[in-house]
N, C-alpha and C positions, 0 to 999 in steps of 0.2 A: 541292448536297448532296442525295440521295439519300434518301429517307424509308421506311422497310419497314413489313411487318406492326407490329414490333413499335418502330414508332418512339416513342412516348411513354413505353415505358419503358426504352429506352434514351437518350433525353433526362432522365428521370429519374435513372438510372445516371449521366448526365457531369451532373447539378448536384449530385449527391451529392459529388463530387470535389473535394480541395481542394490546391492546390501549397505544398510546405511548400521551406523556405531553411534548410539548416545552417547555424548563426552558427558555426560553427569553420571548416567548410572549401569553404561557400558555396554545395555541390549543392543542384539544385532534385529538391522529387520529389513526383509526383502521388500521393495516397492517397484511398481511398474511404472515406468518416467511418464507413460502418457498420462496415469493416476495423479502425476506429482505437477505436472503440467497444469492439467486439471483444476488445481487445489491455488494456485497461485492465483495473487490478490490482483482482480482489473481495475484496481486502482493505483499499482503501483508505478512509482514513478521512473520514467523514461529518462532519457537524451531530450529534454526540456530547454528552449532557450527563451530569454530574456522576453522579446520581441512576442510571443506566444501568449505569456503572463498578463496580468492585472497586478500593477503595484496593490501591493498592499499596505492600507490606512486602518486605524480601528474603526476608523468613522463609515467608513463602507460595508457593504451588507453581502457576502460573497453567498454561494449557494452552491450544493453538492456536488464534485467534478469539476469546478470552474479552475484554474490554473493562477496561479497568484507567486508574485515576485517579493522578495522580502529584503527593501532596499537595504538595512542595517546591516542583514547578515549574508548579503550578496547570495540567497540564495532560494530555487526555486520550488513549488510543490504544488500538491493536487488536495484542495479540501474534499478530505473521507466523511464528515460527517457533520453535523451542527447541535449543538445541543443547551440548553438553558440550566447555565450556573444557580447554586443557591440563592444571588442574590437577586435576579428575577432576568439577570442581565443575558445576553448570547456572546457563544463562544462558537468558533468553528475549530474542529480539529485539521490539522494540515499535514502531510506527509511530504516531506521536503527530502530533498535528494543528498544533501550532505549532513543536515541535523538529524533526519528521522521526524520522527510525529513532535509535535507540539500541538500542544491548546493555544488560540489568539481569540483576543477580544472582537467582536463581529458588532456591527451596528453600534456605537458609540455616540451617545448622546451625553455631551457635557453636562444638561440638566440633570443628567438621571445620579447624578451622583451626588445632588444636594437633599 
């Protein structure tokens, strides 16, 4: 093998590289970690505690990013997104650290359901 100028950082570039196995349908496929770095969601959820959060009510109005505590299921997350249910109502989506995503009711208004 052949060594150029710029051989140590292209030796750098292929240990960067990792081969990854589809467990569904078994392709192999090379990625470069700083691509895969990259790709990862800045919303994902951290080392969150308590103290950081906003209890969460349906009756409150949370908005994108904001950190929300979910007393029921003792557990914390970050709303990813908000979006308006069929029935005209708001929902925010939440990505919580031990459930994963759920949909919660956002802005709750006792009236609106008469």
């Amino acid at each position: 093998m052949e060594t150029t100028e710029n051989g140590d950082e292209e030796a750098a570039a292929i240990a960067n590289r990792v081969w990854y196995r589809c467990s569904r349908c078994h392709h192999n496929v090379l990625f470069d970690e700083a691509e895969l770095n990259s790709l990862k969601d800045p919303t994902e959820v951290k080392a969150l505690s308590k103290e950081q959060c906003i209890e969460y009510s349906p009756e409150k109005s949370f908005s994108v990013g904001e950190l929300i505590y979910h007393n029921d299921w003792d557990d914390v997350g970050r709303v990813k997104d908000k979006e308006t249910m069929s029935d005209g109502r708001s929902a925010i989506i939440v990505s919580f650290q031990k459930l994963g995503e759920r949909k919660l009711i956002d802005n709750f208004r006792p009236e609106d359901t008469a």
